[in-house]
VMD Tcl script that builds the backbone (N, CA, C; Angstrom):
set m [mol new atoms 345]
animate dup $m
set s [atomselect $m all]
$s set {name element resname resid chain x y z} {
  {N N UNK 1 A 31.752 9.162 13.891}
  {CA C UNK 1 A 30.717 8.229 13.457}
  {C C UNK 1 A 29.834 8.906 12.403}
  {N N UNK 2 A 29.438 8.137 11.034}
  {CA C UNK 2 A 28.908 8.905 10.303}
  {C C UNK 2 A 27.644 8.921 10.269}
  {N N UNK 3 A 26.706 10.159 10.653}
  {CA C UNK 3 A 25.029 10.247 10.614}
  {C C UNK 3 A 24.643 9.329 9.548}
  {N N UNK 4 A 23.496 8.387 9.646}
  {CA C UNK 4 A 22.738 7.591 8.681}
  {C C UNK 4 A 22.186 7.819 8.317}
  {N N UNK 5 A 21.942 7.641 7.068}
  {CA C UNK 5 A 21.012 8.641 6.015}
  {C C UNK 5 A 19.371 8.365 6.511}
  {N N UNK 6 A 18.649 8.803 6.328}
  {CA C UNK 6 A 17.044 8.821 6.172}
  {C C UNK 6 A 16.362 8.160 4.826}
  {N N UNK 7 A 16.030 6.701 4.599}
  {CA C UNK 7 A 15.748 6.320 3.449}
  {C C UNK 7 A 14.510 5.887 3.917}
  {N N UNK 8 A 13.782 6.047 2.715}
  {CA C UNK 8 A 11.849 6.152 3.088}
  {C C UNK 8 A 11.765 5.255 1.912}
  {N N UNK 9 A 11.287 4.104 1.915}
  {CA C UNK 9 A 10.652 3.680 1.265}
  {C C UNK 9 A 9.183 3.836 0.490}
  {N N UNK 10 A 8.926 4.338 -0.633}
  {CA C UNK 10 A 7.263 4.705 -1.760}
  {C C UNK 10 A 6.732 3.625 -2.537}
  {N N UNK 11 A 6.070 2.797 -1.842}
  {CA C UNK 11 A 5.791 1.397 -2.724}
  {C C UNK 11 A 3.972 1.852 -2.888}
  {N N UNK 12 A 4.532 2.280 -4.431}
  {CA C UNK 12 A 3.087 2.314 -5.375}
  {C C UNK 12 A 2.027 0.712 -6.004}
  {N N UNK 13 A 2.638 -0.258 -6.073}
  {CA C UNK 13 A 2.230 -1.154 -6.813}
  {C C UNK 13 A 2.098 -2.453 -5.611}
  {N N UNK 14 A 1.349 -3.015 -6.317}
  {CA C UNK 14 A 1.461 -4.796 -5.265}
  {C C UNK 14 A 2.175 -5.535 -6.120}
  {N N UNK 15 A 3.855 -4.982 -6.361}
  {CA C UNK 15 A 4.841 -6.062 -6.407}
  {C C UNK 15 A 5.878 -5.140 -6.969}
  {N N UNK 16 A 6.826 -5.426 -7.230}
  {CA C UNK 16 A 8.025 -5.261 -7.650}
  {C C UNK 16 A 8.754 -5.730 -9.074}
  {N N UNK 17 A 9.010 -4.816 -10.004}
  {CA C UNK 17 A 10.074 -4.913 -11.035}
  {C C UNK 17 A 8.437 -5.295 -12.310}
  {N N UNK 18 A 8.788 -5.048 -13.345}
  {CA C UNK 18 A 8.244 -5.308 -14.410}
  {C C UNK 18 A 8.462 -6.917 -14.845}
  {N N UNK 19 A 7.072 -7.471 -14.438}
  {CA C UNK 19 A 7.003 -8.838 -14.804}
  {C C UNK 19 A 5.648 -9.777 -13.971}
  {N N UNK 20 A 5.389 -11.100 -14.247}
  {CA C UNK 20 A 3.988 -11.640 -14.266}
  {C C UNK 20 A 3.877 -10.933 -12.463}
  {N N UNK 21 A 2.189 -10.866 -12.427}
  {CA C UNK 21 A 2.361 -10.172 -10.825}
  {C C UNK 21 A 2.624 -11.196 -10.289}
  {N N UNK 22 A 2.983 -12.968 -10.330}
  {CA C UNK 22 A 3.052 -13.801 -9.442}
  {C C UNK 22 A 4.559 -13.367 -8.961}
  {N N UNK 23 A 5.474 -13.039 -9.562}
  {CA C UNK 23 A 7.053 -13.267 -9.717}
  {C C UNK 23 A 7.223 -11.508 -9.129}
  {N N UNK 24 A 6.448 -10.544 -9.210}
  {CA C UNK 24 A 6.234 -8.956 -9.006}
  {C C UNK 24 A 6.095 -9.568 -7.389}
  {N N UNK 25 A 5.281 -10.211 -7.390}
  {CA C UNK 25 A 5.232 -10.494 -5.415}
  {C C UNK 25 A 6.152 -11.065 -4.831}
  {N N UNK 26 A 6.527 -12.031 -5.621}
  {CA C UNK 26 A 7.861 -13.021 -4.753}
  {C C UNK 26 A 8.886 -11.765 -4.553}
  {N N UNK 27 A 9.324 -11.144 -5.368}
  {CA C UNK 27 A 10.295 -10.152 -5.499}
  {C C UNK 27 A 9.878 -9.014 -4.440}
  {N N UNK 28 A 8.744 -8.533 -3.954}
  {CA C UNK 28 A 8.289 -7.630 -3.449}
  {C C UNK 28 A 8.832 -8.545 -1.602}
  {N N UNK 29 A 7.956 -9.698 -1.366}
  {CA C UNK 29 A 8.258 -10.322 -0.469}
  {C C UNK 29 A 10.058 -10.759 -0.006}
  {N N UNK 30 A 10.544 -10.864 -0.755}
  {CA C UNK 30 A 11.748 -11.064 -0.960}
  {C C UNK 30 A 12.535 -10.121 -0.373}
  {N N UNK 31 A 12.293 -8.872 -0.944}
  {CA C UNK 31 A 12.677 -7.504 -0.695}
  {C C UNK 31 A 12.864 -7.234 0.877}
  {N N UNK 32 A 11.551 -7.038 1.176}
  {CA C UNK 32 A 10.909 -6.870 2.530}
  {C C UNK 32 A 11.754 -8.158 3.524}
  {N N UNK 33 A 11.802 -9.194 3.463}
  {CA C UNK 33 A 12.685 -10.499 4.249}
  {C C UNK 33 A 14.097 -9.615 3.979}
  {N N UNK 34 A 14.389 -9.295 3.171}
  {CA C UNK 34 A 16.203 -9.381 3.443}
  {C C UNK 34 A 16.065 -7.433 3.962}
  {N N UNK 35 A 15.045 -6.577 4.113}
  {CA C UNK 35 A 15.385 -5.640 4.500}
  {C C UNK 35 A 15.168 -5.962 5.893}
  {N N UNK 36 A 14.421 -7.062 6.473}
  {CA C UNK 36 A 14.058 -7.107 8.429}
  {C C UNK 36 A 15.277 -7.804 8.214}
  {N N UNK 37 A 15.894 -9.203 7.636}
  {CA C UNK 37 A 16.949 -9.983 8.419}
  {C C UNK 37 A 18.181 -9.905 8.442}
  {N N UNK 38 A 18.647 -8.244 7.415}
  {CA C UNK 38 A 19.838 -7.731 7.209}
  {C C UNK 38 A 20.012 -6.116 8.058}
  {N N UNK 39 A 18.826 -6.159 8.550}
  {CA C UNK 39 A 19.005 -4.718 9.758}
  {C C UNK 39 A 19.059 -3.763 8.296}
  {N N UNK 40 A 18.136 -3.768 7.633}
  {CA C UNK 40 A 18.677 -2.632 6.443}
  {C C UNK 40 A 17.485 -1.535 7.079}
  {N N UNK 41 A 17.438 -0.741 7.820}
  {CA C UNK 41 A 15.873 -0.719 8.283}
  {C C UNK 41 A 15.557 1.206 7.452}
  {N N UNK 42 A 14.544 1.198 6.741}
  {CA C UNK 42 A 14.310 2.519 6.155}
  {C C UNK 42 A 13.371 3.109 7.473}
  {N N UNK 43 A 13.934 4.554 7.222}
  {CA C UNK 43 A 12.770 5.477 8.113}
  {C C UNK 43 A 11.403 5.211 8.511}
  {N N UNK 44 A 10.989 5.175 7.016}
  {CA C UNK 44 A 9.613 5.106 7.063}
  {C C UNK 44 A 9.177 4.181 5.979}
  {N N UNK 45 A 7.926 3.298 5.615}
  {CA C UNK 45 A 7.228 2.982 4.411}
  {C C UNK 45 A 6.065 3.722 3.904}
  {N N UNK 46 A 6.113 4.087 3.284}
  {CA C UNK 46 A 4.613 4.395 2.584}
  {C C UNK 46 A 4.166 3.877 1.522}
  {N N UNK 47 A 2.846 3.647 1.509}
  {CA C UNK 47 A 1.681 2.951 0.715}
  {C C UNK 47 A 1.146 3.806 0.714}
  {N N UNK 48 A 0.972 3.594 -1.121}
  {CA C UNK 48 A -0.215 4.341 -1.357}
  {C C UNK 48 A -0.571 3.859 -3.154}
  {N N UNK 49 A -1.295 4.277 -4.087}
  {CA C UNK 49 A -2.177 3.875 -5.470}
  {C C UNK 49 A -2.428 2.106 -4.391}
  {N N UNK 50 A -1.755 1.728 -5.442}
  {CA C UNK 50 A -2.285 0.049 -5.684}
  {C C UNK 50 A -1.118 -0.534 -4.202}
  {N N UNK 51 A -0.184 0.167 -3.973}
  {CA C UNK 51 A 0.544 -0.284 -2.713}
  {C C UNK 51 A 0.292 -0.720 -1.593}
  {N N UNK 52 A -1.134 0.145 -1.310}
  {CA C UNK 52 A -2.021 -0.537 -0.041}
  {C C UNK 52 A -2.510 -1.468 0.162}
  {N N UNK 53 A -2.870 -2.151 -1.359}
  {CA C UNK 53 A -2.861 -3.382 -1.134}
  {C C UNK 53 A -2.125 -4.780 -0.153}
  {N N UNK 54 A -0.896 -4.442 -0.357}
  {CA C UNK 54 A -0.363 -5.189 0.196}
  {C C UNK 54 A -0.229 -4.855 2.062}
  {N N UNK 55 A -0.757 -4.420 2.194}
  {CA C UNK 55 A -0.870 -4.499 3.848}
  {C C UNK 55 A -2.247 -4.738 4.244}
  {N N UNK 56 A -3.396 -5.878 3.356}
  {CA C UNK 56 A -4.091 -6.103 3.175}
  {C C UNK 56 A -4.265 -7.348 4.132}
  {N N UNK 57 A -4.764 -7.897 5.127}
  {CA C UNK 57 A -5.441 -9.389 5.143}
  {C C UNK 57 A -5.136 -10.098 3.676}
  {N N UNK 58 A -4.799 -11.370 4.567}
  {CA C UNK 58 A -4.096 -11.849 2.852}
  {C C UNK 58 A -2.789 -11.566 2.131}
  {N N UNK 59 A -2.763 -10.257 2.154}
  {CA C UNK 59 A -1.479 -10.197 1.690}
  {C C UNK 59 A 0.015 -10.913 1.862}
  {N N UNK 60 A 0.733 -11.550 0.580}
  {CA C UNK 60 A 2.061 -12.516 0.920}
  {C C UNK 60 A 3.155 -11.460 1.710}
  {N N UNK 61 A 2.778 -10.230 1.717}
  {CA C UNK 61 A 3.988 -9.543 1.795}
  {C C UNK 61 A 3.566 -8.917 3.815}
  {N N UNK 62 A 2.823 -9.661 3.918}
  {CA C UNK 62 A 2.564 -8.956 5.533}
  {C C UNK 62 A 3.733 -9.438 6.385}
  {N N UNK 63 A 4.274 -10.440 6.276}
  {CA C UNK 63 A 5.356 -11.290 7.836}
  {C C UNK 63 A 6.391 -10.086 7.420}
  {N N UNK 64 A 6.876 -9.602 5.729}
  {CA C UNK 64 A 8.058 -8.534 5.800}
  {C C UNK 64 A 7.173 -7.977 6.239}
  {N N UNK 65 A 6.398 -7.058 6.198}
  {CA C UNK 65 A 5.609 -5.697 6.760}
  {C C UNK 65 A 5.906 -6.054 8.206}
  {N N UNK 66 A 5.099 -6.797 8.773}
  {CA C UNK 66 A 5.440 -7.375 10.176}
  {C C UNK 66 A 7.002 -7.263 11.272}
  {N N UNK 67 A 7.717 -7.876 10.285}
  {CA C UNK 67 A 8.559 -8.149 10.911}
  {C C UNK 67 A 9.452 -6.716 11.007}
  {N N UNK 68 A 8.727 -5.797 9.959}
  {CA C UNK 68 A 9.451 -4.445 10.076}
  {C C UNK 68 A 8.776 -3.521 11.053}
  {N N UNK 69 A 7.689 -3.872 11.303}
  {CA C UNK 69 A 6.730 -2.886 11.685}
  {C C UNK 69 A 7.218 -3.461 13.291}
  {N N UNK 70 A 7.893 -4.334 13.598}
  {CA C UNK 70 A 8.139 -4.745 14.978}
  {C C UNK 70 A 9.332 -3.909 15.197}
  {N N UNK 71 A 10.101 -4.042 14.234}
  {CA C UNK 71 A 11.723 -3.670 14.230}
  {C C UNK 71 A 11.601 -2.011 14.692}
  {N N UNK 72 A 10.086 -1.206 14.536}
  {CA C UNK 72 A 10.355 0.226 14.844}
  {C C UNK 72 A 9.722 0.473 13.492}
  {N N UNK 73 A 9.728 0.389 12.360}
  {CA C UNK 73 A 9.976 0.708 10.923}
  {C C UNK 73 A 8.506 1.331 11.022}
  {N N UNK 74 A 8.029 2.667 11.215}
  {CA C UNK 74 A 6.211 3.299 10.743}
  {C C UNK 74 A 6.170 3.364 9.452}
  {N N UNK 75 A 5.007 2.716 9.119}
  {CA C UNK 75 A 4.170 2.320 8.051}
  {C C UNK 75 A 2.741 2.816 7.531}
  {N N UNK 76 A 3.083 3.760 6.693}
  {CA C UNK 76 A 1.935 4.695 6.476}
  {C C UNK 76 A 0.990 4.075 5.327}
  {N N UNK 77 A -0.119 4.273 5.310}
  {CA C UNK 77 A -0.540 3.775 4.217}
  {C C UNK 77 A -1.823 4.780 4.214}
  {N N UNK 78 A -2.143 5.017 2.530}
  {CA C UNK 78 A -2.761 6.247 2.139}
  {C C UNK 78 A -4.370 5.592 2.555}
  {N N UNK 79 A -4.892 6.791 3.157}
  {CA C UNK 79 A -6.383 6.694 3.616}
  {C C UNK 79 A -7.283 6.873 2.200}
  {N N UNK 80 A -6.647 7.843 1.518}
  {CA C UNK 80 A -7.431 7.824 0.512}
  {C C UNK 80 A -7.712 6.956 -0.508}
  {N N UNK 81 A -6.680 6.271 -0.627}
  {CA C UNK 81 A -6.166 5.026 -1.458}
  {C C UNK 81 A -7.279 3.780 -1.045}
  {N N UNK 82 A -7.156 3.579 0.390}
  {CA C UNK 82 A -7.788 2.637 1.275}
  {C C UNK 82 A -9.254 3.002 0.973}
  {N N UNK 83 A -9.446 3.918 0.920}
  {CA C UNK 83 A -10.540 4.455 0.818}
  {C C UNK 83 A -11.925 3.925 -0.409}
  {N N UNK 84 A -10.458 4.580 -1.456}
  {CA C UNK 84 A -11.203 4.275 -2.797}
  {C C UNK 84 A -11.217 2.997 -3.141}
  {N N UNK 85 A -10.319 2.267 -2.620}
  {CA C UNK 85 A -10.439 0.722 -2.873}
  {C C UNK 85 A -11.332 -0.240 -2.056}
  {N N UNK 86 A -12.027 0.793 -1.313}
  {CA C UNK 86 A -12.976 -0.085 -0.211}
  {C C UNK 86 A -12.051 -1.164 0.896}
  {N N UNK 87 A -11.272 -0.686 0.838}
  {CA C UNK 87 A -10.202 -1.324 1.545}
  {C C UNK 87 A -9.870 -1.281 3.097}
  {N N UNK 88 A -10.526 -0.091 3.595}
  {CA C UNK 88 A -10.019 0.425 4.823}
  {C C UNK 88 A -10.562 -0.832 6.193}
  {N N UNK 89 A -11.244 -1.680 5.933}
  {CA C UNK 89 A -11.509 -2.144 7.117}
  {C C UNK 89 A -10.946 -3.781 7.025}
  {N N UNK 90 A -10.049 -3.617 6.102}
  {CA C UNK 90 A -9.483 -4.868 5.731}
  {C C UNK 90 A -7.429 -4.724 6.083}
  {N N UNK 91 A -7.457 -3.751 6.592}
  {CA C UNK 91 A -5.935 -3.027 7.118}
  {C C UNK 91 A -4.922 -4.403 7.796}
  {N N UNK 92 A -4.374 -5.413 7.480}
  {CA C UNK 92 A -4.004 -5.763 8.736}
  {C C UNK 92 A -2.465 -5.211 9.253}
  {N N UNK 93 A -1.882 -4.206 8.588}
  {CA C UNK 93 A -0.529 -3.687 9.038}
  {C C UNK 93 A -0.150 -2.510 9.210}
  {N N UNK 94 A 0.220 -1.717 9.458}
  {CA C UNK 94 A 0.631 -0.087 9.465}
  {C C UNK 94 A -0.244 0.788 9.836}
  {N N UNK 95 A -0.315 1.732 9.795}
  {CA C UNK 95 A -1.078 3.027 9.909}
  {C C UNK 95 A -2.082 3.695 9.086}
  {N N UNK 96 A -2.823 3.441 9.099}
  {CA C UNK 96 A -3.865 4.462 8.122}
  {C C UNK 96 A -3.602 6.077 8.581}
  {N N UNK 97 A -2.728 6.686 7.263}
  {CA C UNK 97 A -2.511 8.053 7.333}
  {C C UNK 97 A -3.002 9.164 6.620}
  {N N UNK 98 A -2.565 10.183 6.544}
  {CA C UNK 98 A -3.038 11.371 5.640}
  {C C UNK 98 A -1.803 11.418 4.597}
  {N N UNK 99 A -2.248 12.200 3.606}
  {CA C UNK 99 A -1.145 12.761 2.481}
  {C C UNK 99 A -0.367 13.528 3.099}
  {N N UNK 100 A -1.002 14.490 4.242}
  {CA C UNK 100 A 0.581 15.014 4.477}
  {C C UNK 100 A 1.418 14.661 5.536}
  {N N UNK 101 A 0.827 13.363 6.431}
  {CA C UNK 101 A 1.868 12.228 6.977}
  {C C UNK 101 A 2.784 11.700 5.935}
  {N N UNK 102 A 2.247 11.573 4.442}
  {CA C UNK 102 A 3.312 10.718 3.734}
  {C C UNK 102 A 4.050 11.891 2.678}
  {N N UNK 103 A 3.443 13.158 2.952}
  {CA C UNK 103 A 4.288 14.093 2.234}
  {C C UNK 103 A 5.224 14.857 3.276}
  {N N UNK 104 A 4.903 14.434 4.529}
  {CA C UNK 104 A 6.128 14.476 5.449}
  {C C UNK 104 A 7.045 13.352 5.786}
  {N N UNK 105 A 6.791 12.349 5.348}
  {CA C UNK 105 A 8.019 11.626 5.621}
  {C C UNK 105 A 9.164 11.652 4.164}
  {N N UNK 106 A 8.444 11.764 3.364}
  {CA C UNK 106 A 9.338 11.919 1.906}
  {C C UNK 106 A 10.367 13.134 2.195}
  {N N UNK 107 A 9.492 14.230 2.277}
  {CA C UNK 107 A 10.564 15.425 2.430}
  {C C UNK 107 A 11.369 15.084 3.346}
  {N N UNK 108 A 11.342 14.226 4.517}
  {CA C UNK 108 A 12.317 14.486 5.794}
  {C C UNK 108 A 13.614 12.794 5.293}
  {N N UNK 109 A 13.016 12.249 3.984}
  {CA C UNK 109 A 14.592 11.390 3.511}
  {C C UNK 109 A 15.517 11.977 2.992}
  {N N UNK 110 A 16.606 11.748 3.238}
  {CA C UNK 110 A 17.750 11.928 2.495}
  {C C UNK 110 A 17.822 11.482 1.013}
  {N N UNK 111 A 16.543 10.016 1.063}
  {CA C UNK 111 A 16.400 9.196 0.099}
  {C C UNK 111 A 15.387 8.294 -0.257}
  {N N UNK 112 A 14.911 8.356 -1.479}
  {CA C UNK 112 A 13.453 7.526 -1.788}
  {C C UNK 112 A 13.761 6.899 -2.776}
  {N N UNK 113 A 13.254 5.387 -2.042}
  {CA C UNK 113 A 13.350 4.616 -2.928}
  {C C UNK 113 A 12.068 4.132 -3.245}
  {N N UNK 114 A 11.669 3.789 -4.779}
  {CA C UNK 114 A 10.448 2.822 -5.123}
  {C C UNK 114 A 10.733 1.578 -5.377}
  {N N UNK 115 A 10.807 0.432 -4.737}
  {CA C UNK 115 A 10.732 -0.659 -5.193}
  {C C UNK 115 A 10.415 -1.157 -6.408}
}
mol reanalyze $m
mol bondsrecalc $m
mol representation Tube
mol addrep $m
Protein backbone atom coordinates (compact mmCIF):
# COMPACT_ATOMS: atom_id res chain seq x y z
CA UNK A 1 0.00 0.00 0.00
CA UNK A 2 1.49 3.25 -0.96
CA UNK A 3 2.19 5.95 2.06
CA UNK A 4 0.10 9.25 1.16
CA UNK A 5 1.78 12.09 0.63
CA UNK A 6 1.44 15.10 3.21
CA UNK A 7 -0.13 18.07 1.19
CA UNK A 8 -0.61 21.38 3.23
CA UNK A 9 -2.44 23.72 1.81
CA UNK A 10 -0.85 28.09 2.02
CA UNK A 11 -3.79 30.24 1.10
CA UNK A 12 -2.35 33.86 1.13
CA UNK A 13 -5.20 35.82 -0.55
CA UNK A 14 -9.21 35.93 -0.19
CA UNK A 15 -9.62 34.11 -3.49
CA UNK A 16 -8.09 32.26 -6.04
CA UNK A 17 -6.38 32.64 -9.61
CA UNK A 18 -5.82 36.17 -11.07
CA UNK A 19 -9.13 37.81 -11.79
CA UNK A 20 -12.27 40.21 -10.52
CA UNK A 21 -12.25 39.23 -6.56
CA UNK A 22 -16.03 38.29 -7.20
CA UNK A 23 -14.98 35.24 -9.63
CA UNK A 24 -11.29 34.93 -7.18
CA UNK A 25 -14.05 33.74 -4.50
CA UNK A 26 -16.33 31.58 -6.46
CA UNK A 27 -13.12 29.76 -7.50
CA UNK A 28 -11.69 29.80 -3.96
CA UNK A 29 -15.21 28.35 -2.70
CA UNK A 30 -15.34 25.99 -5.41
CA UNK A 31 -11.99 24.67 -4.59
CA UNK A 32 -12.69 24.03 -0.98
CA UNK A 33 -16.46 22.04 -2.03
CA UNK A 34 -14.74 19.62 -4.36
CA UNK A 35 -11.70 19.17 -1.85
CA UNK A 36 -14.55 18.02 1.30
CA UNK A 37 -16.90 16.10 -1.42
CA UNK A 38 -14.05 14.28 -3.29
CA UNK A 39 -12.19 13.03 0.07
CA UNK A 40 -9.16 15.04 -1.43
CA UNK A 41 -8.32 15.90 2.24
CA UNK A 42 -4.76 18.03 2.73
CA UNK A 43 -2.83 17.70 6.07
CA UNK A 44 -3.19 20.87 7.10
CA UNK A 45 -4.55 24.61 5.91
CA UNK A 46 -2.91 27.60 6.65
CA UNK A 47 -3.97 31.21 6.59
CA UNK A 48 -2.19 33.79 6.71
CA UNK A 49 -1.46 37.87 4.77
CA UNK A 50 -4.98 38.55 3.40
CA UNK A 51 -5.96 34.57 3.72
CA UNK A 52 -7.40 35.01 7.11
CA UNK A 53 -9.78 36.67 5.88
CA UNK A 54 -11.63 34.12 4.72
CA UNK A 55 -12.28 32.23 7.90
CA UNK A 56 -13.92 35.37 8.82
CA UNK A 57 -17.81 35.64 9.96
CA UNK A 58 -19.18 36.27 6.66
CA UNK A 59 -16.95 34.71 4.79
CA UNK A 60 -18.44 32.66 1.32
CA UNK A 61 -15.74 30.25 1.78
CA UNK A 62 -16.62 29.05 5.54
CA UNK A 63 -19.25 25.74 4.73
CA UNK A 64 -15.68 24.51 2.55
CA UNK A 65 -13.64 25.51 5.68
CA UNK A 66 -16.38 23.79 7.68
CA UNK A 67 -16.99 20.98 6.07
CA UNK A 68 -13.15 20.33 6.17
CA UNK A 69 -12.55 21.32 9.50
CA UNK A 70 -15.23 18.44 10.40
CA UNK A 71 -13.56 15.94 8.05
CA UNK A 72 -10.29 16.18 10.63
CA UNK A 73 -8.56 18.78 8.19
CA UNK A 74 -6.51 21.55 11.21
CA UNK A 75 -6.75 24.90 10.17
CA UNK A 76 -4.26 27.32 11.18
CA UNK A 77 -4.64 30.75 10.74
CA UNK A 78 -1.88 33.45 11.41
CA UNK A 79 -2.38 35.36 14.82
CA UNK A 80 -0.40 37.92 13.59
CA UNK A 81 -2.20 38.45 10.46
CA UNK A 82 -5.54 38.37 12.62
CA UNK A 83 -4.01 40.60 14.56
CA UNK A 84 -3.03 43.32 12.29
CA UNK A 85 -6.23 43.20 10.58
CA UNK A 86 -8.18 43.69 13.77
CA UNK A 87 -9.61 40.59 12.94
CA UNK A 88 -9.06 38.26 15.79
CA UNK A 89 -12.41 38.36 17.48
CA UNK A 90 -14.25 37.93 14.34
CA UNK A 91 -12.59 34.07 13.82
CA UNK A 92 -15.47 31.90 12.90
CA UNK A 93 -13.24 28.73 11.71
CA UNK A 94 -9.88 27.12 12.53
CA UNK A 95 -7.32 27.83 14.93
CA UNK A 96 -5.70 30.93 15.80
CA UNK A 97 -1.92 29.90 15.62
CA UNK A 98 1.69 30.94 15.83
CA UNK A 99 4.27 31.18 12.87
CA UNK A 100 5.90 28.34 14.02
CA UNK A 101 2.60 26.16 14.11
CA UNK A 102 2.45 27.16 10.39
CA UNK A 103 6.23 26.89 9.85
CA UNK A 104 5.71 23.45 11.19
CA UNK A 105 3.21 22.20 9.21
CA UNK A 106 4.89 23.37 5.83
CA UNK A 107 8.13 21.66 6.64
CA UNK A 108 6.32 18.37 7.70
CA UNK A 109 4.46 18.33 3.63
CA UNK A 110 5.67 16.39 1.17
CA UNK A 111 3.77 19.23 -0.66
CA UNK A 112 2.50 22.89 -0.80
CA UNK A 113 0.16 24.01 -2.54
CA UNK A 114 -1.11 27.84 -2.97
CA UNK A 115 -4.30 28.08 -4.36
Amino acid sequence: MAEEKKVVLAITREGMGQADPELQMRLMTNFLRVLATERQLPSAICLYGDGVRLAIEGSAALDGFRALEEMGVPIILCRTCLEYCGLTDFVAVGKIGTMSEIVGALFEADSIIGP
